[in-house]
PQR file of N, CA, C, O and H, with PARSE charges and radii, in Angstrom:
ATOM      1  N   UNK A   1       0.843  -1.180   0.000 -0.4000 1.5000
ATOM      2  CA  UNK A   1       0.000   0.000   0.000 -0.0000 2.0000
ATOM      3  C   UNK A   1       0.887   1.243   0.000  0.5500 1.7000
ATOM      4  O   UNK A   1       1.869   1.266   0.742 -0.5500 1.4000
ATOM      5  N   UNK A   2       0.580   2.330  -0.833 -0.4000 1.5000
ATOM      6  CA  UNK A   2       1.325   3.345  -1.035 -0.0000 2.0000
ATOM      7  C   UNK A   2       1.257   3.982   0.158  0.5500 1.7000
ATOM      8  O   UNK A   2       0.170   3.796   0.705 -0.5500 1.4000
ATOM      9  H   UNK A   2      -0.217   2.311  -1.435  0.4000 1.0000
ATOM     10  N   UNK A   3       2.477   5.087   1.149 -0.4000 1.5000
ATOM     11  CA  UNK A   3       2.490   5.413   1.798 -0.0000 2.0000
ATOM     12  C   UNK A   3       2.245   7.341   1.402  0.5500 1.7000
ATOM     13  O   UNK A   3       2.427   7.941   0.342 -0.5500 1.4000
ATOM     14  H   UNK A   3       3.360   5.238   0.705  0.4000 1.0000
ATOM     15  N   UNK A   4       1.880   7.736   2.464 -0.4000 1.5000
ATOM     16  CA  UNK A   4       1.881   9.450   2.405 -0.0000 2.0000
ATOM     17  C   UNK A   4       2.346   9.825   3.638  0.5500 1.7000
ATOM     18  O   UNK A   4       2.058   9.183   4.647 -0.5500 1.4000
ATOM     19  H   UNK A   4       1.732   7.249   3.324  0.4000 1.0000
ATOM     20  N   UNK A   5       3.151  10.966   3.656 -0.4000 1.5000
ATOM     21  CA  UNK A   5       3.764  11.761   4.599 -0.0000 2.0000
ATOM     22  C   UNK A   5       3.225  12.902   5.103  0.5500 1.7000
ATOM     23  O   UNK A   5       2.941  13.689   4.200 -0.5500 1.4000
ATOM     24  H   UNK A   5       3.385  11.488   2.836  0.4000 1.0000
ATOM     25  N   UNK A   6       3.001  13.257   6.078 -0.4000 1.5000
ATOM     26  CA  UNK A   6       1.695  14.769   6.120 -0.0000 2.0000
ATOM     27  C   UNK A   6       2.261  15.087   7.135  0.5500 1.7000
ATOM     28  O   UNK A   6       2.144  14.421   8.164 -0.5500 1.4000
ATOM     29  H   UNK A   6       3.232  12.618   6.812  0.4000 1.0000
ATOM     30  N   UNK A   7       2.980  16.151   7.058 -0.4000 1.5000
ATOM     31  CA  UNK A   7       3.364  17.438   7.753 -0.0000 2.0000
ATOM     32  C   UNK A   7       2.385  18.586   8.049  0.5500 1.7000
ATOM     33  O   UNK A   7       1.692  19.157   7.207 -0.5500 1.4000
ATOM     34  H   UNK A   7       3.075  16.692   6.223  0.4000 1.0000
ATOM     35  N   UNK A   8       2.436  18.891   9.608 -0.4000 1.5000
ATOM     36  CA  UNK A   8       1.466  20.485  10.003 -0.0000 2.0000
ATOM     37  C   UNK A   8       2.443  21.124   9.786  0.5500 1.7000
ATOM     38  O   UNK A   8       3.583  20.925  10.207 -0.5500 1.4000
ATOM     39  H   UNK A   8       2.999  18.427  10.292  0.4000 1.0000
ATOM     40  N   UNK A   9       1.806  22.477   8.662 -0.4000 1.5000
ATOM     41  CA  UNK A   9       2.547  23.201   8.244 -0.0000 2.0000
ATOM     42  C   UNK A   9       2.009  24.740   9.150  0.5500 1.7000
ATOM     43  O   UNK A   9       2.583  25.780   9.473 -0.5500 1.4000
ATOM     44  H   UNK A   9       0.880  22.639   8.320  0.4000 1.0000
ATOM     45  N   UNK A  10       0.469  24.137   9.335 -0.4000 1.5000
ATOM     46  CA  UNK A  10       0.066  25.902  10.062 -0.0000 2.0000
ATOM     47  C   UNK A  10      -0.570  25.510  11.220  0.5500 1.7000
ATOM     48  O   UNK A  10      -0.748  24.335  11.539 -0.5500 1.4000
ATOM     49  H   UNK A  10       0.003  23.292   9.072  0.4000 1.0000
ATOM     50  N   UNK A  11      -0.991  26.689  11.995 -0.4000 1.5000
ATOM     51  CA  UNK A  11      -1.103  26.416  13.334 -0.0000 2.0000
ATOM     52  C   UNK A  11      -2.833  25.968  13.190  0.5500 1.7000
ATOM     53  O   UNK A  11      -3.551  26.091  12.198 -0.5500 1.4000
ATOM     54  H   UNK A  11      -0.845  27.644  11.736  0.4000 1.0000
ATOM     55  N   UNK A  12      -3.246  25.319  14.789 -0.4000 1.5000
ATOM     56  CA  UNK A  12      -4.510  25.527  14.876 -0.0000 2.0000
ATOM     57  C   UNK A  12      -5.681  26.014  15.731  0.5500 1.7000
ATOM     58  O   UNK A  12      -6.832  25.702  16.035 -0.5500 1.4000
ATOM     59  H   UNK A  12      -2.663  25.219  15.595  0.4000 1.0000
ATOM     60  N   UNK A  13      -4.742  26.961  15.953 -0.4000 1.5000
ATOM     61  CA  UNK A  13      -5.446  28.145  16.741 -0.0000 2.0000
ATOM     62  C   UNK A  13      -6.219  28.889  15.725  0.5500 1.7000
ATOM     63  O   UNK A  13      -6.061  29.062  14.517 -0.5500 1.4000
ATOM     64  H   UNK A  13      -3.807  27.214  15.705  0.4000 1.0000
ATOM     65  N   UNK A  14      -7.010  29.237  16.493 -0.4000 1.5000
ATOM     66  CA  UNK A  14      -8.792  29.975  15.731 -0.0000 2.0000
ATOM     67  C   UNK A  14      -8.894  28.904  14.803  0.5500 1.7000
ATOM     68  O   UNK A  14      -8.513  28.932  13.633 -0.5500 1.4000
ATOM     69  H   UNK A  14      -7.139  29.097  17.475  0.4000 1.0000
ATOM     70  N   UNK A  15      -9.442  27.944  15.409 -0.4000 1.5000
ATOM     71  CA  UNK A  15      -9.469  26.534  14.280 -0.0000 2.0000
ATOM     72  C   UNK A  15     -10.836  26.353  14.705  0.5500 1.7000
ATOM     73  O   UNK A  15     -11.203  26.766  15.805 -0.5500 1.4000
ATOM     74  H   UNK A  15      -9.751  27.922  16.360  0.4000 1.0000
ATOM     75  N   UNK A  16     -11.688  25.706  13.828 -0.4000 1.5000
ATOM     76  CA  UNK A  16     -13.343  25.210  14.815 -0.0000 2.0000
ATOM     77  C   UNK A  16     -12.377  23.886  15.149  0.5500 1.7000
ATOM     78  O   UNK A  16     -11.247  23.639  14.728 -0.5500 1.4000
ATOM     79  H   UNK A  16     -11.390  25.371  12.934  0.4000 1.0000
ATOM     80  N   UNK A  17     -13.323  23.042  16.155 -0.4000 1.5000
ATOM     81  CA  UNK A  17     -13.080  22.448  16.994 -0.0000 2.0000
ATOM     82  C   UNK A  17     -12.933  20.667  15.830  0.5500 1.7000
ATOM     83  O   UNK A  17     -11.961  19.925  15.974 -0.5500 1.4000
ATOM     84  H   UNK A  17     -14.241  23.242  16.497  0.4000 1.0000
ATOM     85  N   UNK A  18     -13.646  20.468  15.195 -0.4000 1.5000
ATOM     86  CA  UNK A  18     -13.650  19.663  14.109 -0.0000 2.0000
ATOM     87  C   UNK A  18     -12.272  19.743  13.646  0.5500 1.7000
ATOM     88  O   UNK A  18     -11.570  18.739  13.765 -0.5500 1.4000
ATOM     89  H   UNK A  18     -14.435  21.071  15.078  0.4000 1.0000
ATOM     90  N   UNK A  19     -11.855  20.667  13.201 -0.4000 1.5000
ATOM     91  CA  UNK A  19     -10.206  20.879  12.815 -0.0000 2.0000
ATOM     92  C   UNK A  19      -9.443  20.498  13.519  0.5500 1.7000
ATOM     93  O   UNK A  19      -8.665  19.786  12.884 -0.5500 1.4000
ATOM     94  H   UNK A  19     -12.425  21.482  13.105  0.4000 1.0000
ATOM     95  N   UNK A  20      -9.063  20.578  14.996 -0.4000 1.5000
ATOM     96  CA  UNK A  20      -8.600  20.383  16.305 -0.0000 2.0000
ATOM     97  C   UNK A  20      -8.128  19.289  16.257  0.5500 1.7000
ATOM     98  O   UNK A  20      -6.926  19.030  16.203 -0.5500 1.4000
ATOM     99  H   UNK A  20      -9.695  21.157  15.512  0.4000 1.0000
ATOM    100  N   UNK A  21      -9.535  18.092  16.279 -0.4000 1.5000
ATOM    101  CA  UNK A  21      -9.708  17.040  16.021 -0.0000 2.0000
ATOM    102  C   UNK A  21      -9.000  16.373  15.248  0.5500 1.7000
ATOM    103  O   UNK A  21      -7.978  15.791  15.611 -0.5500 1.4000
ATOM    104  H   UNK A  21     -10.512  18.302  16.323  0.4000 1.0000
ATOM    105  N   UNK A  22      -9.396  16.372  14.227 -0.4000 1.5000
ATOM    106  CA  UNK A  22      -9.136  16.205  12.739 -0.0000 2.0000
ATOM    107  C   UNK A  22      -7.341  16.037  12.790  0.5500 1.7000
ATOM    108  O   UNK A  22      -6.738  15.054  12.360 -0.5500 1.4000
ATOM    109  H   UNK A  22     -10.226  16.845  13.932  0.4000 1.0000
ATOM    110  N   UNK A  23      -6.851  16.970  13.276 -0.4000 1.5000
ATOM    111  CA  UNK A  23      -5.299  17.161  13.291 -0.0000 2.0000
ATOM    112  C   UNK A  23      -4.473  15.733  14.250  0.5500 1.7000
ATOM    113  O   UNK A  23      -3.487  15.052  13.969 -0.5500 1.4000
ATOM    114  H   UNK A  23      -7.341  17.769  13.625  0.4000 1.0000
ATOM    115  N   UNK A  24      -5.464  15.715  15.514 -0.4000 1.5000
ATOM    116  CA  UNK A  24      -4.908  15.215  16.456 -0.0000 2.0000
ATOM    117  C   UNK A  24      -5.128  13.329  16.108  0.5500 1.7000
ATOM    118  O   UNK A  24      -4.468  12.347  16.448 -0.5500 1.4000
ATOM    119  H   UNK A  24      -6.265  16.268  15.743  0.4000 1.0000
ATOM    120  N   UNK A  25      -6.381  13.506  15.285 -0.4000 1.5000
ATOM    121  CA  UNK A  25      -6.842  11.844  15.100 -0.0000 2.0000
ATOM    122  C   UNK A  25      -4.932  11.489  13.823  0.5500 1.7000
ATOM    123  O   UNK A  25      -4.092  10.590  13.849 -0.5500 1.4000
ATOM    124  H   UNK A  25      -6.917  14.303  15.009  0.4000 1.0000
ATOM    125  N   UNK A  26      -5.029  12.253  13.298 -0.4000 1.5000
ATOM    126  CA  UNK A  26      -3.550  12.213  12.085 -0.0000 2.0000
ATOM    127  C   UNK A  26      -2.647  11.897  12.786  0.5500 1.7000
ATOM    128  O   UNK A  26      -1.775  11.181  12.294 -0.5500 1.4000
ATOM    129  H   UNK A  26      -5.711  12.984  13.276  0.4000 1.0000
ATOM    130  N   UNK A  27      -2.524  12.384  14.390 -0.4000 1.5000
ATOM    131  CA  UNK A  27      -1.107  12.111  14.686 -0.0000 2.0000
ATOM    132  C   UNK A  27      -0.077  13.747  14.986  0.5500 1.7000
ATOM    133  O   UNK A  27       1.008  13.913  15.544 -0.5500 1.4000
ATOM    134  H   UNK A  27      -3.232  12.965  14.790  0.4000 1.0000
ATOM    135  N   UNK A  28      -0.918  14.599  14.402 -0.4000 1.5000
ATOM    136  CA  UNK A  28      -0.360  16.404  14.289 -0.0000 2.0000
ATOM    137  C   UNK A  28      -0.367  16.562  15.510  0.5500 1.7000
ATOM    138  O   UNK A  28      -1.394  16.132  16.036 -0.5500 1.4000
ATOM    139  H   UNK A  28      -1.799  14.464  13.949  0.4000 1.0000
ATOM    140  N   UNK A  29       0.471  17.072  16.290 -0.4000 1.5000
ATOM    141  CA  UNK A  29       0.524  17.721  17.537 -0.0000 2.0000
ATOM    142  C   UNK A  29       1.154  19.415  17.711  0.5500 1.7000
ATOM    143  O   UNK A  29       0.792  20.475  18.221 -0.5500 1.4000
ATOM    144  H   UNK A  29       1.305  17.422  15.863  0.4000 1.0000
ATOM    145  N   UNK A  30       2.326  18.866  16.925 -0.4000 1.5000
ATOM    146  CA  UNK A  30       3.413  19.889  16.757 -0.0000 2.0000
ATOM    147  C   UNK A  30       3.430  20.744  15.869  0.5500 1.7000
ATOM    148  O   UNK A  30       2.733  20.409  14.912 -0.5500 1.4000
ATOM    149  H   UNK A  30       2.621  18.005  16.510  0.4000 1.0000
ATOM    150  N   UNK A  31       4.101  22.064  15.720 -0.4000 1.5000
ATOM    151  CA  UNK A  31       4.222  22.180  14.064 -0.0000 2.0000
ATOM    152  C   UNK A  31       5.443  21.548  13.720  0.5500 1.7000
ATOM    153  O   UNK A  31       6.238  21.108  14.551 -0.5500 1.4000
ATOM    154  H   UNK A  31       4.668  22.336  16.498  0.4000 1.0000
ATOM    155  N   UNK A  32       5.599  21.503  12.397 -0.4000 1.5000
ATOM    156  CA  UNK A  32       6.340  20.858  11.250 -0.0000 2.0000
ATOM    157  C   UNK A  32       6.897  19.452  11.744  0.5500 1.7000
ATOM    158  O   UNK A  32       8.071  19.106  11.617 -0.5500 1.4000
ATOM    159  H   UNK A  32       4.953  21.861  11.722  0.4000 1.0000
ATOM    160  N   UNK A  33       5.664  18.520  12.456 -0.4000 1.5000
ATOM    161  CA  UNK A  33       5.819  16.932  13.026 -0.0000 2.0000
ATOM    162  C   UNK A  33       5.494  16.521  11.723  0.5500 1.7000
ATOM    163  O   UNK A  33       4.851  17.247  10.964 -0.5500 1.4000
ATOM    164  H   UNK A  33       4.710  18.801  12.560  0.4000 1.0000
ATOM    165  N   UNK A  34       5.887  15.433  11.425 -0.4000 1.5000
ATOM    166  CA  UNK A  34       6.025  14.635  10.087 -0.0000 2.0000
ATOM    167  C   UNK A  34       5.130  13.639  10.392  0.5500 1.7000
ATOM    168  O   UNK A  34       5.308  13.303  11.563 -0.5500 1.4000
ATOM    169  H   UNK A  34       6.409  14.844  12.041  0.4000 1.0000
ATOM    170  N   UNK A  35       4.037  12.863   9.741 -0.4000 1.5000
ATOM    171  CA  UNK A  35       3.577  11.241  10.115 -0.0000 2.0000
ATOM    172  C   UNK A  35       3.350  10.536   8.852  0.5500 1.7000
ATOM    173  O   UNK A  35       3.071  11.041   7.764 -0.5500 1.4000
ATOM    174  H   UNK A  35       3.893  13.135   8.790  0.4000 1.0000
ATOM    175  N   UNK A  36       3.522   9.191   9.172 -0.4000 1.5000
ATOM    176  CA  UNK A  36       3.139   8.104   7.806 -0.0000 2.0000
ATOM    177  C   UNK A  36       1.866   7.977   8.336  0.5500 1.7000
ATOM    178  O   UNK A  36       1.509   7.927   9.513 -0.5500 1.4000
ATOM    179  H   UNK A  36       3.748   8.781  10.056  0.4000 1.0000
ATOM    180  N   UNK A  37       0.993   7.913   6.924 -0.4000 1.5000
ATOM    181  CA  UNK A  37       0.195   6.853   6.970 -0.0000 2.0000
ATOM    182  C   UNK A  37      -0.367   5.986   5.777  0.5500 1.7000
ATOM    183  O   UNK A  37      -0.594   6.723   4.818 -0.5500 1.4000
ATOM    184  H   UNK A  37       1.283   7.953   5.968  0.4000 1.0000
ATOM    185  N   UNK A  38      -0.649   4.733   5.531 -0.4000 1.5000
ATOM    186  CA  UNK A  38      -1.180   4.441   4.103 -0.0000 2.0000
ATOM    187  C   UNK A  38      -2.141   5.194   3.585  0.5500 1.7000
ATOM    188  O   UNK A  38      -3.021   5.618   4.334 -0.5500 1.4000
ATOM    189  H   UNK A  38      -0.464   4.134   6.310  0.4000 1.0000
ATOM    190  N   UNK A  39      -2.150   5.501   2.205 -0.4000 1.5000
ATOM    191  CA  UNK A  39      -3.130   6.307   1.526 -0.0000 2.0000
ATOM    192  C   UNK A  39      -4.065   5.446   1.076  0.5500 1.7000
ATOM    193  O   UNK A  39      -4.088   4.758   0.056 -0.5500 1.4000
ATOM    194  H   UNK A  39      -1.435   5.157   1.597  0.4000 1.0000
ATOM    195  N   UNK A  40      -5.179   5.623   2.362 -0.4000 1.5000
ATOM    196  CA  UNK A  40      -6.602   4.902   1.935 -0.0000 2.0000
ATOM    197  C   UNK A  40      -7.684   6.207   2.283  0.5500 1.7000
ATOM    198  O   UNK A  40      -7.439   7.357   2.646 -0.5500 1.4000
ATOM    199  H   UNK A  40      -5.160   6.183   3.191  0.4000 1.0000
ATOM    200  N   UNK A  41      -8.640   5.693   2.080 -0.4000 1.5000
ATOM    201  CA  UNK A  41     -10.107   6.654   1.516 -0.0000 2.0000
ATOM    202  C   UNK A  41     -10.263   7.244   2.970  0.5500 1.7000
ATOM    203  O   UNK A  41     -10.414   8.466   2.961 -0.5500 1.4000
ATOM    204  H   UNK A  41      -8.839   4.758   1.785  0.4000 1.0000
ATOM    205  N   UNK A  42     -10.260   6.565   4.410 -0.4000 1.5000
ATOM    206  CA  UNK A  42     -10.338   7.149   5.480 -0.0000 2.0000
ATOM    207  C   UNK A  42      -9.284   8.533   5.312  0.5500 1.7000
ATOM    208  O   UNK A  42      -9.838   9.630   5.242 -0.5500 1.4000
ATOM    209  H   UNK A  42     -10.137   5.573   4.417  0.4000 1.0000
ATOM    210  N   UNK A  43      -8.092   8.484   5.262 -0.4000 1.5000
ATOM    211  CA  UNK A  43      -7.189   8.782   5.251 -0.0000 2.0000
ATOM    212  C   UNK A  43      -7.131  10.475   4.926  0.5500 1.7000
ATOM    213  O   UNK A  43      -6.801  11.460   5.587 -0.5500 1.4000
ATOM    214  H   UNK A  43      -7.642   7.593   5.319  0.4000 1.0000
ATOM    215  N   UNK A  44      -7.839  10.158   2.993 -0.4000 1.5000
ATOM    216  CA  UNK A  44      -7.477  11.279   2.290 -0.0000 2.0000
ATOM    217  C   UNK A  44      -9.131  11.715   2.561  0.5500 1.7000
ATOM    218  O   UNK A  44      -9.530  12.635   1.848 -0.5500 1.4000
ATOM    219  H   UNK A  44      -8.107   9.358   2.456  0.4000 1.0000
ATOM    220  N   UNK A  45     -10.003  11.194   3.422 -0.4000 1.5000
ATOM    221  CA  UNK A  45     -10.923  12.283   3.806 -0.0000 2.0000
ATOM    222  C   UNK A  45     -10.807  13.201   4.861  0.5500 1.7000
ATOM    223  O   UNK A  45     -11.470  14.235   4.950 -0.5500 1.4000
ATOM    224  H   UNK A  45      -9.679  10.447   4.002  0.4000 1.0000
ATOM    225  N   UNK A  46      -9.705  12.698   5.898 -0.4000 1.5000
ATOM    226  CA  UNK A  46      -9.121  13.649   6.971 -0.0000 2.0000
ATOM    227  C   UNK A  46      -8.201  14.866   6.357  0.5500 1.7000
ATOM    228  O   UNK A  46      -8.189  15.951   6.939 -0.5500 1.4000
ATOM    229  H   UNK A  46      -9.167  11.858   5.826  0.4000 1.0000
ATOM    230  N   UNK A  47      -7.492  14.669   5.257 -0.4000 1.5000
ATOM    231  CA  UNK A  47      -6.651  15.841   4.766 -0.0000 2.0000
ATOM    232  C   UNK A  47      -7.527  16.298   4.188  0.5500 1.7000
ATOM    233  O   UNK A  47      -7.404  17.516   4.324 -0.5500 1.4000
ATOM    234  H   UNK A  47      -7.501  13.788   4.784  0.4000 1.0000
ATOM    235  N   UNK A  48      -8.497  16.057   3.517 -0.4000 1.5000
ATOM    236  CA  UNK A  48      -9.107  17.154   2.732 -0.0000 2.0000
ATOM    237  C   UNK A  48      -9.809  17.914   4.014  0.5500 1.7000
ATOM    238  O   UNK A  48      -9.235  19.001   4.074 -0.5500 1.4000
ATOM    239  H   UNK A  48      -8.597  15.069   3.407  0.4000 1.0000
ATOM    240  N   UNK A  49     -10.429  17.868   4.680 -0.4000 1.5000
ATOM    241  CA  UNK A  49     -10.895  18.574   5.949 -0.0000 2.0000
ATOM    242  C   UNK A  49      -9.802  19.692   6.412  0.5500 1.7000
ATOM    243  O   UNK A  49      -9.995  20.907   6.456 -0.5500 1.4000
ATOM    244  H   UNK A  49     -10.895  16.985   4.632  0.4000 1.0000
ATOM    245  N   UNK A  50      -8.596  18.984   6.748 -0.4000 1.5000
ATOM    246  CA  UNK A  50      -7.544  20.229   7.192 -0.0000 2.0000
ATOM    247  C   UNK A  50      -6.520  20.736   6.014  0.5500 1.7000
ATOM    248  O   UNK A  50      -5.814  21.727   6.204 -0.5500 1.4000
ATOM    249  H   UNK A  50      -8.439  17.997   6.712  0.4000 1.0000
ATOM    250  N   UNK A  51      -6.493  20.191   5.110 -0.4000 1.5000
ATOM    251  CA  UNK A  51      -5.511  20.347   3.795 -0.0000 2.0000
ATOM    252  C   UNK A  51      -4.807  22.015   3.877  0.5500 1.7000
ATOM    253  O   UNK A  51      -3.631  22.260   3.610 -0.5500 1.4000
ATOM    254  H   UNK A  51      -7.066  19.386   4.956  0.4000 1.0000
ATOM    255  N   UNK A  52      -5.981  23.187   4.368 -0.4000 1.5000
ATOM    256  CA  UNK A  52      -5.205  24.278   4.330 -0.0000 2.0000
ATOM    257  C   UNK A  52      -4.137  24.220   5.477  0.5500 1.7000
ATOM    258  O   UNK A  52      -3.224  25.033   5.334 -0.5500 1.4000
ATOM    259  H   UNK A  52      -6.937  22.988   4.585  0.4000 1.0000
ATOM    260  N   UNK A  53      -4.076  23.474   6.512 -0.4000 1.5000
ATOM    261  CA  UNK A  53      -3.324  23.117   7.709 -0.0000 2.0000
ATOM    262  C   UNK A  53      -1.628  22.311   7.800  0.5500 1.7000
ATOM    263  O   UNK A  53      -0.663  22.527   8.534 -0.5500 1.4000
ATOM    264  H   UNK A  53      -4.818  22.813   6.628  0.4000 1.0000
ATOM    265  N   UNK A  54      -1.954  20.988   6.290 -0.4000 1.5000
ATOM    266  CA  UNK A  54      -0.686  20.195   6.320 -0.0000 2.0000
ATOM    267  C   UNK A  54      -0.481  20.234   4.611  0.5500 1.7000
ATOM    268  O   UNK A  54      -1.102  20.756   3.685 -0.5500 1.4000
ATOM    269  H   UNK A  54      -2.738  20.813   5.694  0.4000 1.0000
ATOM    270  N   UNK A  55       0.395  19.626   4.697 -0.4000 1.5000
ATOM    271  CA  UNK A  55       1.486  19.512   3.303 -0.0000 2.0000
ATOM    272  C   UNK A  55       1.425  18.198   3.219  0.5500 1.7000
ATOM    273  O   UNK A  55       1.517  17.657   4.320 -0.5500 1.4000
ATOM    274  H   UNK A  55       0.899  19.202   5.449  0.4000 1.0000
ATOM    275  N   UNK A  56       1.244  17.131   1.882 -0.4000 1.5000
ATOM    276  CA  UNK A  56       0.970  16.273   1.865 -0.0000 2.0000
ATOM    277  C   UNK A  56       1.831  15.729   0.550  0.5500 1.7000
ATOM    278  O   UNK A  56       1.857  16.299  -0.541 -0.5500 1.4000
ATOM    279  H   UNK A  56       1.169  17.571   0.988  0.4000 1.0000
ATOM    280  N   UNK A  57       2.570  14.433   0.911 -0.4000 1.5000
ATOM    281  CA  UNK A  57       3.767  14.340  -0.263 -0.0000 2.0000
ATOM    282  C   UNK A  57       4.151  12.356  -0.284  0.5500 1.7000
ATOM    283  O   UNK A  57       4.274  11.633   0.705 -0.5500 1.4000
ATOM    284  H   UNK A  57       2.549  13.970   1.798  0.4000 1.0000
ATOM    285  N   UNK A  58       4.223  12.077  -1.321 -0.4000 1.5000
ATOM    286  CA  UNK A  58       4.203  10.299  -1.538 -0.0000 2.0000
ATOM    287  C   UNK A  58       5.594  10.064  -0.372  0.5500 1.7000
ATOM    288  O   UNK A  58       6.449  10.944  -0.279 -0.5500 1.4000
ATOM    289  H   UNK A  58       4.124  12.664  -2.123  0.4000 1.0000
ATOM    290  N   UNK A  59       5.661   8.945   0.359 -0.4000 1.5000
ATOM    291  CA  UNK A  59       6.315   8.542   0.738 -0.0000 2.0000
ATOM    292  C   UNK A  59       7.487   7.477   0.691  0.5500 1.7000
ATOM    293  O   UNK A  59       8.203   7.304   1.677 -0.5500 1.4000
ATOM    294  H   UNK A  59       4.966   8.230   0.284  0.4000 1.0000
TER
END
């Protein structure tokens, strides 16, 4: 299974609370924390939710 790399690139302060979320279920805590995960359909429906938030690149 192909892997993806997703870096928080911006903060998430003044974020709605869904965003918050969203970051923390990924693994985002930090800024510029790096995480794997396989690119499945769960997956790339969480980045599209925060996408203005992380950077997203094949692994």
């Amino acid at each position: 299974m192909a892997k993806l790399k997703i870096t928080k690139v911006r903060s998430a302060i003044k974020r709605p609370l869904r965003q918050k979320r969203t970051l923390e279920a990924l693994g985002l805590r930090k800024m510029n924390q790096v995480v794997e995960h396989d690119d499945t359909p769960v997956i790339q429906g969480m980045i599209a939710k925060v996408e203005h938030l992380v950077s997203v690149e094949k692994a």
